[in-house]
C-alpha positions in Angstrom: -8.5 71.7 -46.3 -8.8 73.4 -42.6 -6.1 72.0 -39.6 -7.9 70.4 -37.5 -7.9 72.3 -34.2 -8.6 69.2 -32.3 -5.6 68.7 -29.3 -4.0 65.4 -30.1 -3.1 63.6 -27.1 -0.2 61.7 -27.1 0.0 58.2 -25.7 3.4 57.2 -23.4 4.3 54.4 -22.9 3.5 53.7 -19.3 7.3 53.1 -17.6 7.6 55.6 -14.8 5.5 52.6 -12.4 7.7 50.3 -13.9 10.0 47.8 -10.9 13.1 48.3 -11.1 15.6 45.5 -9.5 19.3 47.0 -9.2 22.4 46.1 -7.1 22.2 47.7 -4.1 24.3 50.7 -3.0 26.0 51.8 0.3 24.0 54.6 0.2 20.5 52.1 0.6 21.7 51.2 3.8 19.8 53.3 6.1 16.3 52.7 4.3 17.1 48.4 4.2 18.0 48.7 7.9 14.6 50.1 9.0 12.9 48.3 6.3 14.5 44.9 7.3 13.2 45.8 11.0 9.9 46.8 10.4 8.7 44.2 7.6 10.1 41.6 9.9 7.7 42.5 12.7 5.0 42.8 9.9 5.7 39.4 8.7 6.0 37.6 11.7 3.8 38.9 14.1 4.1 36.1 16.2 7.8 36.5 17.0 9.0 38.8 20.1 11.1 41.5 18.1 12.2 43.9 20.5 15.6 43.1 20.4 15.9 43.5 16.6 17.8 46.4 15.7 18.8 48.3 12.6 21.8 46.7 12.6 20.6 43.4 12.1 20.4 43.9 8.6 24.0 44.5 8.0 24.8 41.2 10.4 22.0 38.9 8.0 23.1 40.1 4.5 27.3 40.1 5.5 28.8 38.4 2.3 25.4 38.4 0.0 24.7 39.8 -3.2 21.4 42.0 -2.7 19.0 43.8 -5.2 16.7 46.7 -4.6 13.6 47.0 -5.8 12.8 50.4 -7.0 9.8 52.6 -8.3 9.5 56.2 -9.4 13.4 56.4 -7.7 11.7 54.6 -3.9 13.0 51.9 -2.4 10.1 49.1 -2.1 12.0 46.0 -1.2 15.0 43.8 -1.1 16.4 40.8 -2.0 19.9 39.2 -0.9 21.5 35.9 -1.9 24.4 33.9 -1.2 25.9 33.5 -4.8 28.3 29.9 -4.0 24.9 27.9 -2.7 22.3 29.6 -4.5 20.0 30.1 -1.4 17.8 33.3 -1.3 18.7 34.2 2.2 16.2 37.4 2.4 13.5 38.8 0.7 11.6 41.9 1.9 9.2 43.6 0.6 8.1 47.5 2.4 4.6 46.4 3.9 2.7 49.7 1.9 3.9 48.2 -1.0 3.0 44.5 -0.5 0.6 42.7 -3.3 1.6 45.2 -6.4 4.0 42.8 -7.7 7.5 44.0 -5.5 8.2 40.9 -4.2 7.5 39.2 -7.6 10.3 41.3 -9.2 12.5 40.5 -7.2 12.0 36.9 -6.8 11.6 36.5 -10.7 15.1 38.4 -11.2 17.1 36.5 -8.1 15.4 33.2 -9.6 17.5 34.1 -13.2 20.7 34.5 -11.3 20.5 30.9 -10.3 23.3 28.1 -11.9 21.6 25.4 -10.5 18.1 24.6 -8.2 17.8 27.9 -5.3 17.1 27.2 -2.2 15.5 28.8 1.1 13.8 28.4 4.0 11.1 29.5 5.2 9.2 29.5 8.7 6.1 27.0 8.5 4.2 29.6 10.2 4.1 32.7 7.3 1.2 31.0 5.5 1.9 34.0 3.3 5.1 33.4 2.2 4.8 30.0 2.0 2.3 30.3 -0.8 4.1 33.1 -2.5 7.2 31.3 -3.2 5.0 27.9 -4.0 3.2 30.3 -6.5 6.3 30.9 -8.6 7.5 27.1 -8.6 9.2 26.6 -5.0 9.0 23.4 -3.7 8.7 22.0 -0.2 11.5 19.7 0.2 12.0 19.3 4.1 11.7 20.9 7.9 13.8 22.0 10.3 14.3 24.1 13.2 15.4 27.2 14.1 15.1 29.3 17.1 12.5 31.1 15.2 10.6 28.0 15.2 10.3 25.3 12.6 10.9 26.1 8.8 10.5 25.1 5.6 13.7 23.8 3.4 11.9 24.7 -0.2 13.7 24.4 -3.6 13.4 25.7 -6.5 14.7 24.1 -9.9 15.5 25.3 -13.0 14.6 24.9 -16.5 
């Protein structure tokens, strides 16, 4: 019987685009600082930002637990939380990598680390957002006001 001199071609599993959500590191600093300032402006286009810096970040997530998202080894977003209420504080997602599941990661994995119903807000005026988090089971559950502008109080229960 002759070998067959055909060339097989393997078939591998396909986990090098896989999202990868960590703990973050000191050493993400620099990237979530400009990443923080730019998808902000992205976001909210409506908002004066020129006095945000890249120090903002470290003032917002002080005190939080944050996750990376990851991909091939880049950074593509973040997420941080403050552990004792449960409240997703931030969630930021690098705007050339918006709408190829990033922010779903993330949300999905901070939405396990929950011990009883999250909680964010959100401003009434990113449309977007708004209908992200309602996508994945949020809940409006109040306004407010900021000096943003008026928000969103939206929950999220588990189980």
């Amino acid at each position: 019987m002759a070998k067959s001199t055909k060339p097989t071609m393997e078939i591998f599993s396909i986990t090098a685009n896989t999202i990868l959500i960590r703990p973050w590191q000191e050493s993400d600093r620099p990237f979530l600082r400009t990443l923080f300032l730019h998808a902000r402006r992205e976001a909210w286009p409506w908002l004066d930002g020129s006095d945000w810096q890249l120090e903002d970040f470290d003032a917002v997530t002080r005190d939080e637990v944050i996750w990376v998202a990851t991909q091939n080894g880049h950074r593509l977003g973040f997420a941080s939380v403050w552990t004792n209420d449960n409240f997703l504080h931030n969630l930021f997602v690098d705007p050339q990598y918006q709408s190829i599941g990033v922010g779903h990661e993330l949300l999905e994995h901070v939405q396990k680390t929950f011990t009883s119903t999250g909680s964010l807000k959100c401003l009434v005026k990113n449309a977007r957002a708004i209908a992200f988090y309602q996508r994945h089971g949020w809940h409006i559950e109040a306004t407010g006001d900021s000096p943003d502008g008026e928000y969103y109080l939206m929950h999220y229960r588990l189980g």
